[in-house]
N, CA, C and O atoms as a printed pandas DataFrame, in Angstrom:
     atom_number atom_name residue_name chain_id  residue_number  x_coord  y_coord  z_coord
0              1         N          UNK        A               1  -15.092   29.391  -57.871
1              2        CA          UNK        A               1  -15.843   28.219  -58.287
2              3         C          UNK        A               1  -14.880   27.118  -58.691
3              4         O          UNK        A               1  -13.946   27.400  -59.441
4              5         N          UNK        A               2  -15.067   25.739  -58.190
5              6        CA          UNK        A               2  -14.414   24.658  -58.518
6              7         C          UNK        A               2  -14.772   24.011  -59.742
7              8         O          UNK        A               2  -15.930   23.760  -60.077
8              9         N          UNK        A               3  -13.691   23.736  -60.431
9             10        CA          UNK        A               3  -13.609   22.805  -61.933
10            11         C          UNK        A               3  -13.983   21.934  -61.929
11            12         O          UNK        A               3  -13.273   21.118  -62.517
12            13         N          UNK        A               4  -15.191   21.414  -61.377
13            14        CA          UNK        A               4  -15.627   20.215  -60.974
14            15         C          UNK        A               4  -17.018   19.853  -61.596
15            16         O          UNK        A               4  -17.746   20.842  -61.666
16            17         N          UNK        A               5  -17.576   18.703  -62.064
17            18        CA          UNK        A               5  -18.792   18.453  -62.661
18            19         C          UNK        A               5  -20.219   17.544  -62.073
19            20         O          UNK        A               5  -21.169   16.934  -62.563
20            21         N          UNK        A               6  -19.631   17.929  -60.581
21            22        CA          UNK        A               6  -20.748   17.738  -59.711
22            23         C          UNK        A               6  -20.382   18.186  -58.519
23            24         O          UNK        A               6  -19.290   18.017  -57.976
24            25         N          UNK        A               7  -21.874   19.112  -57.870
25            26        CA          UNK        A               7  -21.840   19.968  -56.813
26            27         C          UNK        A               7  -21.351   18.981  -55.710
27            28         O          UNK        A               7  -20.915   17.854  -55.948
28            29         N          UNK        A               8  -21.500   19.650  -54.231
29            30        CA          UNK        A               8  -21.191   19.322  -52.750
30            31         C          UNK        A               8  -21.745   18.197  -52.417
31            32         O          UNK        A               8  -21.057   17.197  -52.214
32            33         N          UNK        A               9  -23.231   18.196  -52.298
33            34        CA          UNK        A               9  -24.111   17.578  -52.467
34            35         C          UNK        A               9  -23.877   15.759  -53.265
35            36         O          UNK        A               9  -23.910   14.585  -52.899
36            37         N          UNK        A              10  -23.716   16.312  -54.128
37            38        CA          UNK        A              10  -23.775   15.156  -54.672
38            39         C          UNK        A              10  -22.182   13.912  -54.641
39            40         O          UNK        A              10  -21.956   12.721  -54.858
40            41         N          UNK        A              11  -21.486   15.062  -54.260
41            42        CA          UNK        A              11  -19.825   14.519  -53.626
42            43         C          UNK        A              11  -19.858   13.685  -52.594
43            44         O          UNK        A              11  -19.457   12.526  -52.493
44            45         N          UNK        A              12  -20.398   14.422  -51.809
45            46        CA          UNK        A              12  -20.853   13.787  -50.281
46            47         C          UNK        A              12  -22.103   12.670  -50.292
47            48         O          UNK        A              12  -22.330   12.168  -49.191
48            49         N          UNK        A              13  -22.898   12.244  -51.353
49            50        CA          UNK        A              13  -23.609   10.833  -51.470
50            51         C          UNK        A              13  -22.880   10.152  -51.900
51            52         O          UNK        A              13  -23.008    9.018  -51.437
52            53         N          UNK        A              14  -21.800   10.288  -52.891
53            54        CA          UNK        A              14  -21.110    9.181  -53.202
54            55         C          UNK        A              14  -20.121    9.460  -52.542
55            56         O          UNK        A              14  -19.167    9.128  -53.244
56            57         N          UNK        A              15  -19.722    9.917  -51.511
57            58        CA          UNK        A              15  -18.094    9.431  -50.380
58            59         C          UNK        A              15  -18.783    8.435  -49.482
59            60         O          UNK        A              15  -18.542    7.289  -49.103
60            61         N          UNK        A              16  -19.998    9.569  -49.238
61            62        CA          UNK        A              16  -21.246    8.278  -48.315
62            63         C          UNK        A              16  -20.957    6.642  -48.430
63            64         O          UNK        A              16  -20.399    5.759  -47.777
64            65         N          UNK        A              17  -21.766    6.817  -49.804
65            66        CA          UNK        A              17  -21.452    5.127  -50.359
66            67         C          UNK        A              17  -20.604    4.315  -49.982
67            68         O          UNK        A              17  -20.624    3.193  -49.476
68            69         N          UNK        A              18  -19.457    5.407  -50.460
69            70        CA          UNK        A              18  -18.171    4.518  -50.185
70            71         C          UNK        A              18  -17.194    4.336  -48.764
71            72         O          UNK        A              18  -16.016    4.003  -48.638
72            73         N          UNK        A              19  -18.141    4.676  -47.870
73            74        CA          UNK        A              19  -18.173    4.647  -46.446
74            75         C          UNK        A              19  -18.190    3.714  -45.093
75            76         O          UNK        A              19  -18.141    3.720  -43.863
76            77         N          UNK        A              20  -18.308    2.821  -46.406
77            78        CA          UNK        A              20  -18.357    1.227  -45.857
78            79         C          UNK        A              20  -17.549    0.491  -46.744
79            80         O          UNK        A              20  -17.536    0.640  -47.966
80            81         N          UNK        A              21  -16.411   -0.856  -45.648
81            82        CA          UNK        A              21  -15.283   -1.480  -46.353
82            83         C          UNK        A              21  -16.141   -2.501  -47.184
83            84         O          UNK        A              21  -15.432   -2.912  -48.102
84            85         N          UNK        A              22  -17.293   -3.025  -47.218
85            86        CA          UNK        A              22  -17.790   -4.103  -48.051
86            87         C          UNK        A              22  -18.172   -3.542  -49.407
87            88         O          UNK        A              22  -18.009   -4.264  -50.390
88            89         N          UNK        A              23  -18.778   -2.045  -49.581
89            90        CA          UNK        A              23  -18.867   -1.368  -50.733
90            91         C          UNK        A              23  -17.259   -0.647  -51.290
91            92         O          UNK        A              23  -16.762   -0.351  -52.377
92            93         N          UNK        A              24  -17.027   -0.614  -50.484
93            94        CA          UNK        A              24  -15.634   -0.770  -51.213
94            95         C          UNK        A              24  -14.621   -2.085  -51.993
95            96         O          UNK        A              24  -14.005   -2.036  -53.058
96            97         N          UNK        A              25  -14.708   -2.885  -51.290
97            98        CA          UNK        A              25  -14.986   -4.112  -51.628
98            99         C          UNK        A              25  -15.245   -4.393  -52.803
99           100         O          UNK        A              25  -14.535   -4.715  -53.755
100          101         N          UNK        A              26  -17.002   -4.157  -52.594
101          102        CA          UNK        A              26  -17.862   -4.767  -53.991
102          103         C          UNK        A              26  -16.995   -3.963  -55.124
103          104         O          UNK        A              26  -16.297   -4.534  -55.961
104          105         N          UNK        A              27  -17.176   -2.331  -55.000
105          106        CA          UNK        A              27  -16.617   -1.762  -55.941
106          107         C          UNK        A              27  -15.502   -2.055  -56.676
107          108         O          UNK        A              27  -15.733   -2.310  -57.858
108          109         N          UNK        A              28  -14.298   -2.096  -56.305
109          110        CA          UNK        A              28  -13.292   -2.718  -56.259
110          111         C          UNK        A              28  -13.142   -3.612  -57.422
111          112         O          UNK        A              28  -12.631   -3.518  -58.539
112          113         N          UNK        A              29  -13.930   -4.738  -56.587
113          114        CA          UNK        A              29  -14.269   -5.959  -57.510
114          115         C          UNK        A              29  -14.600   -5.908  -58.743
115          116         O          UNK        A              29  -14.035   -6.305  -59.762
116          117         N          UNK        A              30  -15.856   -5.227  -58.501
117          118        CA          UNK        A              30  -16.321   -4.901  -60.379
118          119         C          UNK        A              30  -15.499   -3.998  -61.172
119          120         O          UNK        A              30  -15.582   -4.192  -62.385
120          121         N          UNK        A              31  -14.733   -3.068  -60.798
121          122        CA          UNK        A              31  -13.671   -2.457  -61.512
122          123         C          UNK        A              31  -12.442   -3.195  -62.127
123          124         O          UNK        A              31  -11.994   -3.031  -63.262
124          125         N          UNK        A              32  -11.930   -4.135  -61.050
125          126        CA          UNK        A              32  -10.761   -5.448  -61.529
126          127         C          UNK        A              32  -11.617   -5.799  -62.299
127          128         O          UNK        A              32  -11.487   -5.321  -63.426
128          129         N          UNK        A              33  -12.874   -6.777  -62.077
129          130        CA          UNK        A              33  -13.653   -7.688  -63.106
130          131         C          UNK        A              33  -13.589   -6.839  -64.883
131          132         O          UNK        A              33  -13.271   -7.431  -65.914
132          133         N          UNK        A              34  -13.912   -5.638  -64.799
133          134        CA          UNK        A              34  -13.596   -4.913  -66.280
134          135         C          UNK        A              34  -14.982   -4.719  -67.095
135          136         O          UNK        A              34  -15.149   -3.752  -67.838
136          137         N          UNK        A              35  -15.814   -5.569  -66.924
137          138        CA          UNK        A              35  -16.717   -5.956  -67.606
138          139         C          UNK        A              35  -17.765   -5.656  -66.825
139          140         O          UNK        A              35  -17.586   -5.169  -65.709
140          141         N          UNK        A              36  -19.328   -5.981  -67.450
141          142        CA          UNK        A              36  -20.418   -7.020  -66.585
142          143         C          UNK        A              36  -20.005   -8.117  -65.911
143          144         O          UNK        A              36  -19.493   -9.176  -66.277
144          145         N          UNK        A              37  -20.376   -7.594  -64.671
145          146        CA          UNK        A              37  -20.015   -9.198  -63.551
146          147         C          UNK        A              37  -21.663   -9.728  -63.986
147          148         O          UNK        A              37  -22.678   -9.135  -63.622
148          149         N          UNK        A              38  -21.645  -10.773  -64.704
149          150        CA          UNK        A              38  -22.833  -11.809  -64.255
150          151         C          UNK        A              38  -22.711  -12.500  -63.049
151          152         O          UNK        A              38  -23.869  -12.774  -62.734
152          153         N          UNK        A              39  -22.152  -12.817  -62.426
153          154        CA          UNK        A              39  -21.397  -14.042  -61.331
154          155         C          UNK        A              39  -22.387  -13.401  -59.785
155          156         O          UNK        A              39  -22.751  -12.225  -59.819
156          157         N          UNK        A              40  -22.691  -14.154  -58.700
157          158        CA          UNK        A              40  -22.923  -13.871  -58.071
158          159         C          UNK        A              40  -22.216  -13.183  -56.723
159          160         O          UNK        A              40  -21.165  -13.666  -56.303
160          161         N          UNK        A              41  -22.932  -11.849  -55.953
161          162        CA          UNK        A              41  -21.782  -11.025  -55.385
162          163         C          UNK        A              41  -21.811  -11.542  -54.274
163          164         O          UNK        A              41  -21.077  -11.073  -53.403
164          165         N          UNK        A              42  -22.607  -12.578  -54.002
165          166        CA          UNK        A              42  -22.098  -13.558  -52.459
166          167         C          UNK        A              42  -21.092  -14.237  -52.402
167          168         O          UNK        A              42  -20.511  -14.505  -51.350
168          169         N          UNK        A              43  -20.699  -14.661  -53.689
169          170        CA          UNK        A              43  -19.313  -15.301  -53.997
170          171         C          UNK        A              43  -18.119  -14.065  -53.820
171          172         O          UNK        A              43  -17.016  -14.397  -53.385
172          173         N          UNK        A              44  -18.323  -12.981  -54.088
173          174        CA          UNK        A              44  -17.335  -11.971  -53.551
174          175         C          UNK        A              44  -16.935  -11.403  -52.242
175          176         O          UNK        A              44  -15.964  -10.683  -52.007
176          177         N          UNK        A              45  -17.949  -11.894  -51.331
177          178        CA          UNK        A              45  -18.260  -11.100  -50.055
178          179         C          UNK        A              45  -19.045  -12.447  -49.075
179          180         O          UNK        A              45  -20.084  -13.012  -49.417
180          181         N          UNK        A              46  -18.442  -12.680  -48.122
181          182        CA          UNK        A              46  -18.945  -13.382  -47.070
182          183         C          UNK        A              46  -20.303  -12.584  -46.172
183          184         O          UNK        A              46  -20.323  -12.315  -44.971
184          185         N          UNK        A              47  -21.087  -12.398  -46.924
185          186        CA          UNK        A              47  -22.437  -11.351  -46.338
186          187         C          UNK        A              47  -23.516  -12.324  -47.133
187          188         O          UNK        A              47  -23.351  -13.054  -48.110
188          189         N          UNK        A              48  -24.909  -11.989  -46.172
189          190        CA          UNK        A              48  -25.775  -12.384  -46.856
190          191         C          UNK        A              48  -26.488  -11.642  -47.456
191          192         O          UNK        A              48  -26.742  -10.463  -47.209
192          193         N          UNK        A              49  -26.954  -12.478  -48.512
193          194        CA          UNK        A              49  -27.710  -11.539  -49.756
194          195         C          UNK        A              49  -28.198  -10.503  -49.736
195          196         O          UNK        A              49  -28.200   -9.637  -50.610
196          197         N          UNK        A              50  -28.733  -10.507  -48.561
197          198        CA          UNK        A              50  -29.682   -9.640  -48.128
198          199         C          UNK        A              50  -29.142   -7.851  -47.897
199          200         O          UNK        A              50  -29.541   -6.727  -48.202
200          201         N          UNK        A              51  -27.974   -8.511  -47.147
201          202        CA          UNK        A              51  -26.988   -7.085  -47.120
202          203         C          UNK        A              51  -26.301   -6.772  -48.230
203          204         O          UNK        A              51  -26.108   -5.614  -48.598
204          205         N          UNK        A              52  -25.900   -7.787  -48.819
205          206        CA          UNK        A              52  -25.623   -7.137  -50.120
206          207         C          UNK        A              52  -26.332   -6.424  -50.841
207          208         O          UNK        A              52  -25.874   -5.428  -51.401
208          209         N          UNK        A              53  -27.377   -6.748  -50.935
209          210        CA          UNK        A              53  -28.005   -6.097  -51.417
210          211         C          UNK        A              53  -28.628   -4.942  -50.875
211          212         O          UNK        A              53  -29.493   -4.376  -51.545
212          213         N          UNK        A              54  -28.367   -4.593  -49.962
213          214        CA          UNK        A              54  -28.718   -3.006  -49.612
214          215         C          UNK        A              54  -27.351   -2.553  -49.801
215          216         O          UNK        A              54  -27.353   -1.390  -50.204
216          217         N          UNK        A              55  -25.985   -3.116  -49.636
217          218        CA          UNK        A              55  -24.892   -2.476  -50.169
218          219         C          UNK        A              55  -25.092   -2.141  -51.639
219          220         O          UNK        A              55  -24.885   -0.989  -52.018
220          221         N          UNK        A              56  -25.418   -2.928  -52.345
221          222        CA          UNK        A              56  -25.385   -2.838  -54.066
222          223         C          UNK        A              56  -26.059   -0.979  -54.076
223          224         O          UNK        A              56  -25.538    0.117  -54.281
224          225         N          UNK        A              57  -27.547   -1.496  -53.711
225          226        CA          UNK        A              57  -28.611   -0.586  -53.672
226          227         C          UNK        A              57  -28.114    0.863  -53.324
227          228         O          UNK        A              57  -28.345    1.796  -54.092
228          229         N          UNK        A              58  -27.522    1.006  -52.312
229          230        CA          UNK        A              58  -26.405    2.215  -52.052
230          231         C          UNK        A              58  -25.899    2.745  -53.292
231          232         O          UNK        A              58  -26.431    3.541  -54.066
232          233         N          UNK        A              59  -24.730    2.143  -53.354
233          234        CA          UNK        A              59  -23.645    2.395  -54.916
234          235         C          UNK        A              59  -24.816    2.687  -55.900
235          236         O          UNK        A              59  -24.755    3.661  -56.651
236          237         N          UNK        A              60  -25.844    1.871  -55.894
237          238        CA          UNK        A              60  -26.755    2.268  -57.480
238          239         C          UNK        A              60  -27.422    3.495  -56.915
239          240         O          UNK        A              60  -27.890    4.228  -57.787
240          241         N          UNK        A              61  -27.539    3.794  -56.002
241          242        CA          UNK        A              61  -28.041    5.364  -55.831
242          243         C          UNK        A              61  -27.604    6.199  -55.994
243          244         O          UNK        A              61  -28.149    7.235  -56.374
244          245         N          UNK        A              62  -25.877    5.940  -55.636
245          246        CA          UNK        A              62  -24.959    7.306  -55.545
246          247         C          UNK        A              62  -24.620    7.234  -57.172
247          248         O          UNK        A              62  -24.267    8.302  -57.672
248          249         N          UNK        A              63  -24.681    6.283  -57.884
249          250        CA          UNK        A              63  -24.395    6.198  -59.345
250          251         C          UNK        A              63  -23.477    5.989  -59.409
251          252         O          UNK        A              63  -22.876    6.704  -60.210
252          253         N          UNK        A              64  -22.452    4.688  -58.530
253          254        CA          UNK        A              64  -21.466    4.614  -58.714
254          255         C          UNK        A              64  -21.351    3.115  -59.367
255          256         O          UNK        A              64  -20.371    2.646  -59.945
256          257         N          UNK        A              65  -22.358    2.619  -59.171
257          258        CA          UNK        A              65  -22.624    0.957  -60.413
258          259         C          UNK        A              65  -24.400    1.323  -60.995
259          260         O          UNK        A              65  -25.348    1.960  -60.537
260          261         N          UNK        A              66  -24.050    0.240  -62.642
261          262        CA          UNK        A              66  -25.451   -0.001  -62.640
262          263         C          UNK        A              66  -25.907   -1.231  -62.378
263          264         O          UNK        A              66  -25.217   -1.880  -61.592
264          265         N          UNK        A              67  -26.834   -1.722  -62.791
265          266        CA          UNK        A              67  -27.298   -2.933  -62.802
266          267         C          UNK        A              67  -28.170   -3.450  -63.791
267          268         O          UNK        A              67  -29.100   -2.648  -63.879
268          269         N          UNK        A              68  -28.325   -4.347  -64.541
269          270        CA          UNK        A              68  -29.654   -4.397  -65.257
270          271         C          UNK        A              68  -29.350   -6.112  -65.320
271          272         O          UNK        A              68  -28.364   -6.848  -65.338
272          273         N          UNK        A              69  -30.919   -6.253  -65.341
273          274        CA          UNK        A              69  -30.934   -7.609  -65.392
274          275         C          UNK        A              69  -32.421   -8.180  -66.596
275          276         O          UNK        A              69  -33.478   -7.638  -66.922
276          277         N          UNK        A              70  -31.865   -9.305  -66.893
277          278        CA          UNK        A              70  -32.518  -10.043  -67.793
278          279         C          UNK        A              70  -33.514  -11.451  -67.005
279          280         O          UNK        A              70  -33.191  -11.689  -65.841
280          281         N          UNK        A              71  -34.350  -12.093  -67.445
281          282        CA          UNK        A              71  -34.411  -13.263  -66.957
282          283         C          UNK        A              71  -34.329  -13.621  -65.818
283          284         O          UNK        A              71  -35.035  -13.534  -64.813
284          285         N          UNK        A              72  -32.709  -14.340  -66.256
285          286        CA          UNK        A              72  -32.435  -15.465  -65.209
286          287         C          UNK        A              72  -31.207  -14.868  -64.650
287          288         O          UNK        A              72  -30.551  -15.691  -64.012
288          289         N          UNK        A              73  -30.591  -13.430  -64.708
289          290        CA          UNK        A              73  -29.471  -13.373  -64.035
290          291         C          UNK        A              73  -29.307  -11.510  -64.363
291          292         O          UNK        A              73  -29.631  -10.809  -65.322
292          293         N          UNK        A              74  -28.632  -11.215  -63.006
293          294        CA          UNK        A              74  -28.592   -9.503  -62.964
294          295         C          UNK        A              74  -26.628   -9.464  -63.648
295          296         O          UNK        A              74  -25.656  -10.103  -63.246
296          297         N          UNK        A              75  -26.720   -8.674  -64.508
297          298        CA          UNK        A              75  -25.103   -7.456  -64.946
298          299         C          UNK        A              75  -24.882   -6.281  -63.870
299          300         O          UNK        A              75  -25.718   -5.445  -63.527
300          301         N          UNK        A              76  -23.760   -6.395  -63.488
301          302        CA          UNK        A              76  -23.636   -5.465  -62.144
302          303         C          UNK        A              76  -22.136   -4.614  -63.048
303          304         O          UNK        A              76  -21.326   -5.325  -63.642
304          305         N          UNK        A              77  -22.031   -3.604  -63.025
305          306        CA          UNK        A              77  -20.668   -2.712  -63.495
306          307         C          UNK        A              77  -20.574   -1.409  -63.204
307          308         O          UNK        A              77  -21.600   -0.741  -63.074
308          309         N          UNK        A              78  -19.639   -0.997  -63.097
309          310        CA          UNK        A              78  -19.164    0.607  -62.603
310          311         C          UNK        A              78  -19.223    1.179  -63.837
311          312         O          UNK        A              78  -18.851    0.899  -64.977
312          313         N          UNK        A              79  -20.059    2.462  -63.033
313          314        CA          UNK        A              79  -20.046    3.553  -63.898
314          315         C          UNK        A              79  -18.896    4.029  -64.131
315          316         O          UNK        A              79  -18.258    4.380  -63.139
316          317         N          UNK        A              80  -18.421    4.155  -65.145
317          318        CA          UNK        A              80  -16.805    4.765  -65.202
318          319         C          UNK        A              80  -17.282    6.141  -65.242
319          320         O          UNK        A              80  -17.503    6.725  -64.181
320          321         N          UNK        A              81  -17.424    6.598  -66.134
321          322        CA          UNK        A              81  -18.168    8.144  -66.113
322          323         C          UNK        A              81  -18.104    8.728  -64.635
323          324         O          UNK        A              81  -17.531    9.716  -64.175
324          325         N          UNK        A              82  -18.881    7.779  -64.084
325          326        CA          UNK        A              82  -19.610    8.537  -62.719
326          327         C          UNK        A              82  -18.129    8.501  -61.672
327          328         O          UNK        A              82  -17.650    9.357  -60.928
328          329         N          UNK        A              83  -17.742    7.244  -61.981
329          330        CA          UNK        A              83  -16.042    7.182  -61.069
330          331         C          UNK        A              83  -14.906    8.311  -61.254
331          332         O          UNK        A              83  -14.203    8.811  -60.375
332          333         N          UNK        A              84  -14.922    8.592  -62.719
333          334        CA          UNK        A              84  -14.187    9.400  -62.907
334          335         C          UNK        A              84  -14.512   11.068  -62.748
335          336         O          UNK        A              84  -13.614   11.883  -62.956
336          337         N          UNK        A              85  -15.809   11.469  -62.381
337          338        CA          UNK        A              85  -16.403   12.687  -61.496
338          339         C          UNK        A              85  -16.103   12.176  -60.421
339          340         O          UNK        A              85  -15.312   12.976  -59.922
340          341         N          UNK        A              86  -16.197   11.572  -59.929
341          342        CA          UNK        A              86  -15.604   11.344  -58.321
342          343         C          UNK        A              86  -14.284   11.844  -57.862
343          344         O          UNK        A              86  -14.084   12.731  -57.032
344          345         N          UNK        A              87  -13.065   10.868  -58.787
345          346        CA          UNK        A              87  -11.505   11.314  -58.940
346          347         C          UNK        A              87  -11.855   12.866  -59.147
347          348         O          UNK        A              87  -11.890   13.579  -58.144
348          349         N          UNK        A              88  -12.031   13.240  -60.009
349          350        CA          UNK        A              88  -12.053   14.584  -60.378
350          351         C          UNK        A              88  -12.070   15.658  -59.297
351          352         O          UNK        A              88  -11.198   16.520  -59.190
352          353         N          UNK        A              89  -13.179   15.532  -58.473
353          354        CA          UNK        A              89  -13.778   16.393  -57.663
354          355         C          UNK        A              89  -13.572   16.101  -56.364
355          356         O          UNK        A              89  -13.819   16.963  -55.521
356          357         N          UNK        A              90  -13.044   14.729  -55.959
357          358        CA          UNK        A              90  -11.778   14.496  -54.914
358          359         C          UNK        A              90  -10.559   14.925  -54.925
359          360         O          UNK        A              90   -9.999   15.151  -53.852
360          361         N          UNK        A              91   -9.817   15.151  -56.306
361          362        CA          UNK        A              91   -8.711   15.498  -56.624
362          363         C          UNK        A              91   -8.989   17.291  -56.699
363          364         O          UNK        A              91   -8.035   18.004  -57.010
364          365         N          UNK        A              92   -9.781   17.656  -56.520
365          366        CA          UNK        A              92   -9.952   19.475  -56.427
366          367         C          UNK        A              92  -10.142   19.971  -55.268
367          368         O          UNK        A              92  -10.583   21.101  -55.054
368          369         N          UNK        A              93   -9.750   18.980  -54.261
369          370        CA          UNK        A              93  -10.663   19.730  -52.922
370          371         C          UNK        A              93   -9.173   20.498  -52.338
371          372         O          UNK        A              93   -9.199   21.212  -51.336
Protein backbone atom coordinates (compact mmCIF):
# COMPACT_ATOMS: atom_id res chain seq x y z
CA UNK A 1 0.00 0.00 0.00
CA UNK A 2 1.17 3.52 -1.00
CA UNK A 3 1.78 6.47 1.58
CA UNK A 4 -0.39 8.43 -0.19
CA UNK A 5 -3.70 10.43 0.83
CA UNK A 6 -5.65 9.96 -2.18
CA UNK A 7 -6.53 6.81 -4.14
CA UNK A 8 -5.86 6.09 -8.19
CA UNK A 9 -8.88 7.42 -9.03
CA UNK A 10 -8.76 10.46 -7.77
CA UNK A 11 -4.85 10.99 -9.00
CA UNK A 12 -5.86 10.47 -12.39
CA UNK A 13 -8.84 13.45 -12.25
CA UNK A 14 -6.49 15.76 -11.20
CA UNK A 15 -3.42 14.79 -13.79
CA UNK A 16 -6.60 14.95 -16.10
CA UNK A 17 -7.07 18.58 -15.24
CA UNK A 18 -3.83 19.33 -15.64
CA UNK A 19 -3.76 17.94 -19.11
CA UNK A 20 -4.17 20.94 -20.82
CA UNK A 21 -1.30 23.87 -21.29
CA UNK A 22 -4.02 26.72 -20.57
CA UNK A 23 -4.95 24.99 -17.11
CA UNK A 24 -1.69 24.82 -16.48
CA UNK A 25 -1.29 28.14 -17.22
CA UNK A 26 -4.24 29.35 -15.20
CA UNK A 27 -2.83 27.28 -12.36
CA UNK A 28 0.42 28.52 -12.41
CA UNK A 29 -0.81 31.92 -12.32
CA UNK A 30 -2.83 31.75 -9.25
CA UNK A 31 -0.04 30.03 -7.37
CA UNK A 32 2.66 33.05 -8.39
CA UNK A 33 -0.41 35.48 -7.65
CA UNK A 34 -0.22 33.95 -3.72
CA UNK A 35 -3.43 35.16 -2.80
CA UNK A 36 -7.18 35.54 -4.10
CA UNK A 37 -6.87 36.59 -7.70
CA UNK A 38 -9.88 39.07 -7.90
CA UNK A 39 -8.55 40.28 -11.42
CA UNK A 40 -10.00 38.91 -14.42
CA UNK A 41 -8.62 35.41 -15.99
CA UNK A 42 -9.06 36.78 -19.59
CA UNK A 43 -6.43 39.13 -18.76
CA UNK A 44 -4.21 36.00 -18.06
CA UNK A 45 -5.01 33.93 -21.05
CA UNK A 46 -5.80 35.01 -24.63
CA UNK A 47 -9.13 32.61 -24.60
CA UNK A 48 -12.54 33.51 -24.44
CA UNK A 49 -14.46 33.56 -21.42
CA UNK A 50 -16.27 31.09 -22.29
CA UNK A 51 -13.38 28.54 -22.39
CA UNK A 52 -12.08 29.71 -19.60
CA UNK A 53 -14.41 29.00 -18.01
CA UNK A 54 -14.87 25.44 -18.65
CA UNK A 55 -11.03 25.40 -17.98
CA UNK A 56 -11.61 27.03 -14.43
CA UNK A 57 -14.67 24.55 -14.02
CA UNK A 58 -12.24 21.53 -14.61
CA UNK A 59 -9.53 22.53 -11.87
CA UNK A 60 -12.68 23.29 -9.48
CA UNK A 61 -13.72 19.74 -9.97
CA UNK A 62 -10.51 18.04 -9.60
CA UNK A 63 -10.09 20.40 -6.41
CA UNK A 64 -7.27 21.89 -7.56
CA UNK A 65 -8.71 25.81 -7.19
CA UNK A 66 -11.64 27.26 -5.40
CA UNK A 67 -13.69 29.93 -6.23
CA UNK A 68 -16.18 31.97 -4.40
CA UNK A 69 -17.69 34.93 -5.35
CA UNK A 70 -19.48 37.92 -3.91
CA UNK A 71 -21.58 40.52 -5.77
CA UNK A 72 -19.73 42.14 -8.18
CA UNK A 73 -16.61 39.99 -8.59
CA UNK A 74 -15.44 36.06 -8.30
CA UNK A 75 -11.85 35.06 -5.76
CA UNK A 76 -10.20 32.35 -7.73
CA UNK A 77 -7.07 30.44 -5.55
CA UNK A 78 -5.32 27.13 -5.27
CA UNK A 79 -6.02 24.74 -3.05
CA UNK A 80 -2.73 24.28 -1.43
CA UNK A 81 -3.87 21.32 0.58
CA UNK A 82 -5.21 19.70 -2.47
CA UNK A 83 -1.72 20.67 -4.51
CA UNK A 84 0.25 19.34 -2.04
CA UNK A 85 -1.70 15.62 -2.24
CA UNK A 86 -0.94 15.86 -5.69
CA UNK A 87 3.13 16.39 -5.14
CA UNK A 88 2.79 13.77 -2.68
CA UNK A 89 1.24 11.03 -4.61
CA UNK A 90 3.16 12.03 -7.85
CA UNK A 91 6.25 11.89 -5.92
CA UNK A 92 5.30 8.00 -4.75
CA UNK A 93 4.67 6.52 -7.96
Amino acid sequence: MRDTEIDADDLARMCKALAHPARIQLLRHLIDYGECYFGKLTDVLPLAPSTISQHVSILKEAGLIEGSSDVQRVCYCVNQERLRELKQAIGAL
